[in-house]
Structures are given as structure tokens and as C-alpha cells.
Steps between C-alpha positions, in 0.01 A plus 500: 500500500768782494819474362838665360419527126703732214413543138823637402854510534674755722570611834351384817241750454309323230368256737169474646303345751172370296195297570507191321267202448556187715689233361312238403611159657497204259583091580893562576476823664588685812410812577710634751402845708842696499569613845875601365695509192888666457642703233783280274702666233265358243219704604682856444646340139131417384355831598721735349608208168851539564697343368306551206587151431262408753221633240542234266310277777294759647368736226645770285345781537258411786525201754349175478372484843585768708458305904814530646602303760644120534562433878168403698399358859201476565198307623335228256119663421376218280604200285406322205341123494832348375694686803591208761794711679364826584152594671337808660688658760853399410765707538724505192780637324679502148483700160231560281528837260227797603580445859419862587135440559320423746427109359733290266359200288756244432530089480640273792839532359525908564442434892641339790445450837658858702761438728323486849743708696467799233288790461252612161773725470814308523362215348418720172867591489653144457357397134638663199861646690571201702438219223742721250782433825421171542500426125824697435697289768359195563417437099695724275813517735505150665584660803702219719589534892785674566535709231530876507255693341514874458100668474567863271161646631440358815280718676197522242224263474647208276817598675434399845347227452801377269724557840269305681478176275878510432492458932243212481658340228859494677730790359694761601318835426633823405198769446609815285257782574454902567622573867155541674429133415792368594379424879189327360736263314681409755215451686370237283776309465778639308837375590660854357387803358660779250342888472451475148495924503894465679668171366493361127489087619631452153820665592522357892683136370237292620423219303150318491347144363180678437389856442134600504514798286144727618650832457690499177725844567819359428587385154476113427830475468627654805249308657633185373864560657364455826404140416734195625568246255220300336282804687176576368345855462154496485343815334121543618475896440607829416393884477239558248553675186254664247534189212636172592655494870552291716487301221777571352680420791415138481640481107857682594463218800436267218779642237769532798446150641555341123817711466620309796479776761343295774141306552298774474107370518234650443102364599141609506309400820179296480280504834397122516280352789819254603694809603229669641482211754895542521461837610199469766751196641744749523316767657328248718855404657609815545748482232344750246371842663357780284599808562222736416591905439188689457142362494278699283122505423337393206367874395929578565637217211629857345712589773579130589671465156624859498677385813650162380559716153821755695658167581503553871286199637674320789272147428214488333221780466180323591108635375246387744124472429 
């Protein structure tokens, strides 16, 4: 099978489109063929090792594994004798790592059932971005009806989905985004919108219960003066650095909130099969739409994650196979 493969860290030019042996399907698997995948933040972090933190879990000097990609949707190709959920034909969707191929071997939990009213391609946008929203509000900010919540990084791929929840789960939105997204926001369901290039939100006196912090270009503190009382801010990410960041966003979040600056949280999303079926329900409704930027081929995963590298993406950037 071909796939996106790199045998060292650097720039989107050390990866590779390779032949690779089939995987081999034991009693619990599922091999999926990938008819789309999308480029997540992770993918760009792993292939370059920056943070260089990340290297502690991925290799040195050299990485580990070296298959990028998380998001697939795809069609089930064959199953294992313990498999009772899946079977031939099936058209599925979740996360699996080395999704930048044309198959992907994983176990009934990686997979569930695609959202019927979605394409390969929108379908492989949902996994990785739109569990980290859901997570982040429903879990980590007990987001309650009613409540205003302001989105800092609205128009990128966790980002719009995070305006989209916040709808479905019964708040008032405010999405804070470059100008040229801001009509896509609104679109989808934002309540208001701010030109994060124009206006500082920090500085506009609104006050909100939750804030789903995406961006991270305003300081954690002047982020936190835009929360009401008992508000929560909710870091998720930040611009990369060379050593340690975003990561050392999350310990000043840490540091600040035990100095009594606010509730500033910080998580890790885990893509579980529950939320997976959260998300197709979603989708299936009507309530949760992806919005997909560029679609790329598999030979162009360099100048899909070049792309989603400048920051630009309106939505997700989506591979398909």
C-alpha cells in the first residue's frame, strides 16, 4: 500500500509517499481503506519534533514511527474473528495514528459508524478537532445553557467546531477570528463576532462564563479579565515555540489560576468511541457541519501541512485517498 512516511524530523519536505506492506489483520482488527484523512496540529508537531518536548515520546534524534496522520473515514476492508460491530463494506470514521495511507489497521474502538448525511471528506474532518471542542466545553468547562461563551480562534478547525457545540449545547457564542472568517462564523452559528486583526476582545468589556482559548495571542492574564465571575478560561493551544510551547502555556495557566487570577483549565483531548457517536449524532441532525478549506491528495500531504502550517485554514484541511 502507499503511504505518507518520514524518517526524520524537519520540514514538510522530508515526507514521502512509500510502498509499504499490508497490514496484517489479527482477531480484534479492522482494517479500514482510507478514502480521506485531515491535517490536525499534531501532525505538523511530530514531523518537524517541535516542541522538542514532543521528542521525549517520539524519539530523539530520529522518530519512532514516522506515519502521520490521525483523522480517517473510510470504508471497512476486513475484520478480525472477534469483530461483531464492523464488517466489509462499512463506512466508518474515527482516529487511528498513520492515517495517511491508503489502509489503517485499528480495533473496534478506533471506528464508528460515519455520519450518513456526510461525505469521505467531511466526515474525516470531525475526529481529532471536533472531540478537543466537545471535550473542552461539555467536560472541562461544564458548559450550561445560557451562558456566554467567547471562542479566541474561531475560524480554524477545532475552532469552528467549538462555535458550533457551544450552539447545540445552549450558549451564547462570541467567535474571535481574522476578518476573512468572520462571515463563515456567523454562518455557523455565532451569535457575535470580533476581527481579531482590528479589536483586542480583552479590552471591549465583555465579560464571559466560558472562554475557549484556541488561539493563545493574548496573554493569560488579559485573557482572564474578560471572564465574568466564577468564569472559566479554558486554554487548549498556543503558537509553537522551538523548546516547550504551547506547553508552557498550560503551566502559567496552571501557576496563574493557583495565584487566584481566575479558573484557568487546562486539558488534553482523548478521541473515545462515545464521542465519536456524539459527533456523527450531531452531524446527522444538522447541528455539527464541517467546514472543509482545501482538499489535498495523498502524494500533496507536503503542501497540505505547509498550508495548515501559515495559519490561514478557514476549517479543516482535508487529504483524500
Amino acid at each position: 500500500m502507499k503511504a505518507i512516511v518520514y524518517r526524520r524530523y524537519g520540514s514538510p519536505d522530508v515526507l514521502r509517499l512509500e510502498d509499504l506492506d499490508m497490514p496484517a489483520v489479527g482477531d480484534d482488527g479492522v482494517l479500514v481503506r482510507v478514502r480521506a484523512s485531515s491535517v490536525n496540529a499534531v501532525d505538523w508537531h511530530s514531523m518537524r519534533g517541535q516542541p522538542l518536548l514532543v521528542r521525549l515520546t517520539d524519539g530523539l534524534r530520529r522518530p519512532k514511527h514516522g506515519h502521520p496522520g490521525v483523522d480517517v473515514a473510510g470504508q471497512v476492508e476486513a475484520v478480525g474473528s472477534n469483530v461483531t460491530e464492523f464488517r466489509p463494506g462499512d463506512e466508518v470514521f474515527g482516529a487511528r495514528g498513520g492515517a495517511f495511507a491508503e489502509f489503517v489497521l485499528g480495533a473496534e474502538r478506533n471506528f464508528a459508524p460515519k455520519p450518513a448525511n456526510l461525505t469521505f471528506e467531511q466526515a474525516a474532518a470531525i475526529p481529532v478537532a471536533a472531540t478537543t471542542a466537545l471535550q473542552g466545553l461539555r467536560d472541562r468547562g461544564q458548559l450550561q445553557p445560557g451562558q456566554r461563551v467567547l471562542v479566541h480562534g474561531a475560524g480554524g478547525g477545532v475552532g469552528h467546531f467549538a462555535v458550533q457545540i457551544a450552539k447545540a449545547l445552549g450558549a451564547e457564542v462570541t467567535g474571535v477570528s481574522a476578518a476573512q472568517n468572520l462571515e463563515m462564523i456567523r454562518s455557523i452559528g455565532a451569535d457575535e463576532v470580533i476581527d481579531s486583526g482590528s479589536e483586542d476582545f480583552t479590552r471591549l468589556g465583555g465579560r464571559y462564563d466560558l472562554i475557549l482559548d484556541i488561539a493563545g495571542t493574548r496573554s493569560l492574564s488579559a485573557t482572564a479579565r474578560a471572564l465574568a465571575p466564577n468564569g472559566s478560561l479554558i486554554v487548549v493551544g498556543g503558537p509553537a515555540g522551538r523548546w516547550i510551547s504551547p506547553a508552557d502555556r498550560w503551566a502559567k495557566a496552571i501557576v496563574l489560576s493557583r495565584l487566584g487570577r481566575g479558573k484557568l483549565l487546562t486539558f488534553l483531548a482523548r478521541t473515545t468511541k462515545a464521542d465519536l457517536v456524539v459527533l456523527k449524532e450531531l452531524a446527522e441532525s444538522g447541528t455539527l457541519t464541517p467546514v472543509v478549506d482545501r482538499t489535498y491528495a495523498l502524494e500533496e500531504a507536503p503542501a497540505a501541512i505547509r498550508y495548515v502550517e501559515t495559519m490561514r485554514a478557514r476549517g479543516k484541511v482535508v487529504i483524500a485517498v
